[in-house]
C-alpha positions as a printed NumPy array, in Angstrom:
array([[ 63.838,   9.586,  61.929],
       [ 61.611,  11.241,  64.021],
       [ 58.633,   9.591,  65.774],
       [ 55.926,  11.477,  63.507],
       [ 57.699,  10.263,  60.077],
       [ 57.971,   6.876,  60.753],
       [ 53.955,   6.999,  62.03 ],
       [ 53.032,   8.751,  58.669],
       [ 54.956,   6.244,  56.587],
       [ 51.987,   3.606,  56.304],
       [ 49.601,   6.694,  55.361],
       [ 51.619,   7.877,  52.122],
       [ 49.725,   4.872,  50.367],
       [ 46.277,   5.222,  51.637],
       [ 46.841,   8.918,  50.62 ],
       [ 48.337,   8.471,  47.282],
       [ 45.196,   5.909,  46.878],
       [ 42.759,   9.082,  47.551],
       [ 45.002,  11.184,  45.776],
       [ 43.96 ,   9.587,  42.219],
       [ 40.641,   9.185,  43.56 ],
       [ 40.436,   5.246,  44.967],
       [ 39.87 ,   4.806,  48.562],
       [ 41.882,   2.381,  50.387],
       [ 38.089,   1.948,  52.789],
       [ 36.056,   1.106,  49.724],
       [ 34.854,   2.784,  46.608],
       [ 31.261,   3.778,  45.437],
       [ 29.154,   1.644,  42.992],
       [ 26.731,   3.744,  41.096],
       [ 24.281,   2.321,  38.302],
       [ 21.408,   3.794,  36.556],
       [ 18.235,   1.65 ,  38.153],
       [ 16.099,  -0.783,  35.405],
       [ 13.574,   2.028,  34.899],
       [ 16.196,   4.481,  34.106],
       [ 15.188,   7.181,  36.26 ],
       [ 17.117,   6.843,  39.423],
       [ 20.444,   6.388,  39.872],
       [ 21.616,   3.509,  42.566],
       [ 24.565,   4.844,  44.778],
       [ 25.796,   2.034,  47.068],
       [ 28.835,   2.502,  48.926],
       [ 30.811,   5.204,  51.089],
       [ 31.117,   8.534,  49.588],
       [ 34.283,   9.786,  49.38 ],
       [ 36.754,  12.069,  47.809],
       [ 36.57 ,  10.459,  43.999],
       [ 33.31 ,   9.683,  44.592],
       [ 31.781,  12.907,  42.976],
       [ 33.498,  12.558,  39.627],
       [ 31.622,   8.589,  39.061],
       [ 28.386,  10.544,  40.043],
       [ 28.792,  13.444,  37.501],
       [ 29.691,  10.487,  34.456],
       [ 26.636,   8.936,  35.614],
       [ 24.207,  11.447,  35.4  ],
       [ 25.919,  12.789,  31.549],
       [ 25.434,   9.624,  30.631],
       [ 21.695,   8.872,  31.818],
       [ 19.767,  12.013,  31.125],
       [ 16.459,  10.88 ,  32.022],
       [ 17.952,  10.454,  36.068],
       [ 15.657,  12.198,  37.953],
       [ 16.21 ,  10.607,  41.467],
       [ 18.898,   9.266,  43.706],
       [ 18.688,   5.659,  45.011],
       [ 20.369,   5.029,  48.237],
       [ 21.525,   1.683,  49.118],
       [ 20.834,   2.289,  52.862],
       [ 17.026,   2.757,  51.231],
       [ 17.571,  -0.978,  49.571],
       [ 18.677,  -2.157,  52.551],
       [ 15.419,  -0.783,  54.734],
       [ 13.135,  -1.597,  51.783],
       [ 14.619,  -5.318,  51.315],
       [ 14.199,  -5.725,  55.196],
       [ 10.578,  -4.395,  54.888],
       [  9.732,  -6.817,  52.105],
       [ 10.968,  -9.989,  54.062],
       [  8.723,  -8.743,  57.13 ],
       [  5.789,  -8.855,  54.872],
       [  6.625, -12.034,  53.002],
       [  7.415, -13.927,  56.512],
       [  4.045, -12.381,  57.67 ],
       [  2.398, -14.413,  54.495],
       [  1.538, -11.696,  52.027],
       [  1.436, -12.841,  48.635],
       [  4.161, -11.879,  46.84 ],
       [  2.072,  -9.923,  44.302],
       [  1.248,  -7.668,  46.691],
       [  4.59 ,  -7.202,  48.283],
       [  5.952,  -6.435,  45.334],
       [  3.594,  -3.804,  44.451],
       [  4.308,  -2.302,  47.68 ],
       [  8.06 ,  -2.385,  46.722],
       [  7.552,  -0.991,  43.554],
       [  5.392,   1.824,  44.274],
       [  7.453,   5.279,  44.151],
       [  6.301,   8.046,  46.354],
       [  5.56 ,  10.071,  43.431],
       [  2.549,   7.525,  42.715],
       [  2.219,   6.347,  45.995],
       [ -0.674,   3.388,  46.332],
       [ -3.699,   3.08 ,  48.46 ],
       [ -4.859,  -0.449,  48.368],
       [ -8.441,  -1.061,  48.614],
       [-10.582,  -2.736,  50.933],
       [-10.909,  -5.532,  48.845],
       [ -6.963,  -5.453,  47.894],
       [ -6.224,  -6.202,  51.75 ],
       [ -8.742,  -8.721,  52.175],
       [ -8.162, -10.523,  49.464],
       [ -3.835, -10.368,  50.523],
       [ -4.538, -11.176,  54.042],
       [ -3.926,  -8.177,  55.314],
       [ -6.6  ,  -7.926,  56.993],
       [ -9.746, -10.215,  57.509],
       [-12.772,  -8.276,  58.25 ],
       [-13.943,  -4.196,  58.126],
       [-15.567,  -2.922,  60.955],
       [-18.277,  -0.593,  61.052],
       [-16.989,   0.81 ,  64.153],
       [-20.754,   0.003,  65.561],
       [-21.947,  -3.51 ,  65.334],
       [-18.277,  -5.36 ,  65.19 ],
       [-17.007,  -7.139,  62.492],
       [-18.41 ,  -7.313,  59.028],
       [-17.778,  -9.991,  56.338],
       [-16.481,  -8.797,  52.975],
       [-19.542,  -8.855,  50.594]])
């Protein structure tokens, strides 16, 4: 046997495995998300991957957006920063919750009253107390 077959040998699995469409590195998970508009990919694309994608999306007509688990990821990490930084949890989850589409502008009173800040300056005479 030459040097080349007996290296490819161990392969002929892993590419039988992505012949049929499962990855021997991992496969995709994809869900519709609670609200039903966004569709959760988490996972490594691969070859296979389109066809759980395309079921999906039949299946969930009212998808409209694609939710990235690397976005969870940043967005979970973002929410611990603010909890551990002693937001209220009301707020951080209105933070999380808020889609771009609608995206929120809390009010002066929303970030005094969260902590998120203490006092508003007018920029001339230093700090003044919320009313």
């Amino acid at each position: 046997m030459s040097a080349n077959l007996v290296n490819t040998i161990p392969q002929v699995k892993e590419y039988g495995l992505i012949a049929i469409g499962s990855d021997p590195i991992g496969d995709i998970h994809v869900e519709v998300s609670p609200n039903g508009q966004s569709m959760i990919v988490s996972g490594i694309l691969r070859e296979g991957s389109a066809m759980k994608i395309i079921n999906i999306l039949e299946a969930a007509p009212g998808v409209t957006g694609l939710d990235l688990d690397a976005q969870r990821t940043i967005t979970r990490d973002m929410q611990d920063v603010y909890k551990s930084a002693g937001l209220p949890d009301a707020f951080v989850q209105r933070i999380v919750q808020t889609v771009p589409q609608d995206m929120w502008y809390p009010t002066r009173d929303e970030l005094i009253s969260s902590n998120v800040i203490s006092h508003v300056s007018s920029g001339k005479y230093g700090l003044v107390p919320r009313n």
